[in-house]
C-alpha positions as CSV (number, residue, x, y, z in Angstrom):
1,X,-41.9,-36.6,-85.1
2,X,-44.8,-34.3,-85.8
3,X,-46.8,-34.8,-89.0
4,X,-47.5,-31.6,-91.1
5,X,-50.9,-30.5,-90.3
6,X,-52.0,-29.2,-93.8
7,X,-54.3,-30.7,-96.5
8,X,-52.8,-31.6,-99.8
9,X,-55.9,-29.7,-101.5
10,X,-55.5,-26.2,-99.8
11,X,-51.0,-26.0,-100.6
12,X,-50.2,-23.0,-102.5
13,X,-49.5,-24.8,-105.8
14,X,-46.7,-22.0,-106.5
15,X,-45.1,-23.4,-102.9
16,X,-45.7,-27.5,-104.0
17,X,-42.0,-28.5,-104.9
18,X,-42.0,-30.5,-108.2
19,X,-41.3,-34.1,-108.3
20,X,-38.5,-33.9,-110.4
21,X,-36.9,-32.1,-107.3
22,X,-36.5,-34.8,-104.9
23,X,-33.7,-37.5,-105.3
24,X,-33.5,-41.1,-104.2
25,X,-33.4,-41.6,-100.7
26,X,-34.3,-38.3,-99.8
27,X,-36.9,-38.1,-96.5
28,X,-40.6,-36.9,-97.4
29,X,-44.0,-36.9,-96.2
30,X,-47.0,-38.7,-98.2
31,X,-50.0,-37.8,-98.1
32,X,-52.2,-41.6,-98.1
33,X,-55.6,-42.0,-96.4
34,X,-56.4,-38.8,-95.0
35,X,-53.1,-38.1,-93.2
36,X,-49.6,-37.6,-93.7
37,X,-46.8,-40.5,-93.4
38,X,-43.1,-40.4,-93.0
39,X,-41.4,-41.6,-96.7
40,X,-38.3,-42.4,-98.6
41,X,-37.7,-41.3,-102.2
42,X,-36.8,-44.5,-104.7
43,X,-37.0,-42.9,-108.0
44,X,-38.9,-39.5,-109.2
45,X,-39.4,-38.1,-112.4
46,X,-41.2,-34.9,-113.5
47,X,-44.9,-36.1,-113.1
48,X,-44.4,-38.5,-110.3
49,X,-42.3,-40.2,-107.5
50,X,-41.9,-43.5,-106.3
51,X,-42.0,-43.8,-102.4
52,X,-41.7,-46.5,-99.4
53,X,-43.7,-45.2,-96.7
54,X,-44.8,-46.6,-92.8
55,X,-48.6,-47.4,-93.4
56,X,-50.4,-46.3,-90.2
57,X,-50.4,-49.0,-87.7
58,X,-48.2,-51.5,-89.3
59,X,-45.0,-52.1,-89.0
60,X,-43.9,-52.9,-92.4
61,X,-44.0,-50.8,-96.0
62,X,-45.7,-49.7,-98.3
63,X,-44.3,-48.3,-102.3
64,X,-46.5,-45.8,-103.9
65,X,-46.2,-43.4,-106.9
66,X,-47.3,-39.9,-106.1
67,X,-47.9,-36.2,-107.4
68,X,-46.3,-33.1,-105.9
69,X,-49.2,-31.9,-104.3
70,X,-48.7,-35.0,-102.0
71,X,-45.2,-34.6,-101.2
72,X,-43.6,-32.3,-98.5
73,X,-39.8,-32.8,-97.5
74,X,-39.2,-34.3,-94.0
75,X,-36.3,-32.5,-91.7
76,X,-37.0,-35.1,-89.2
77,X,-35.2,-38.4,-88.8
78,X,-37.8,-41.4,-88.7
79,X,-35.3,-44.1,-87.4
80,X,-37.5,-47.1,-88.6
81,X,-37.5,-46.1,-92.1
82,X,-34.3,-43.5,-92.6
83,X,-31.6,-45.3,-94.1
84,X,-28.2,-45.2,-91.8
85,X,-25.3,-44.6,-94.3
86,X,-22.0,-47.1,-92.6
87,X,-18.9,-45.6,-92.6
């Protein structure tokens, strides 16, 4: 699972998504000390969401509350974190 490669500070603000468009549970990328992390929406509103994110080198979570700018939507599965919905 590749990492976007651009900086939060050089996005197109007309191309940043607003919070307000991501749901819970959706997949994302956060942005958090200088490089980008595979997330999980819990709650957004239209100045900020609420994400659990894989700190780098750890194995458990972290929550943070977040801006657009450093949000980008994840295609890519990241089994560790994606919930499995049970049928």
């Amino acid at each position: 699972m590749a990492a976007p490669n651009i900086d939060p500070d050089h996005r197109n603000a007309a191309e940043v998504a607003p919070t307000d468009s991501y749901r819970p549970a959706d997949p994302v990328w956060i942005y958090r000390g200088g490089m980008w992390r595979s997330g999980i929406v819990e709650s957004a509103s239209s100045r900020a969401a609420t994400v659990t994110y894989r700190p780098a080198g750890s194995r458990g979570t972290g929550v943070d509350t977040l801006t657009a700018r450093y949000l980008l939507a994840r295609a890519e599965a990241d089994p560790t974190l994606d919930r499995t919905q049970e049928s």
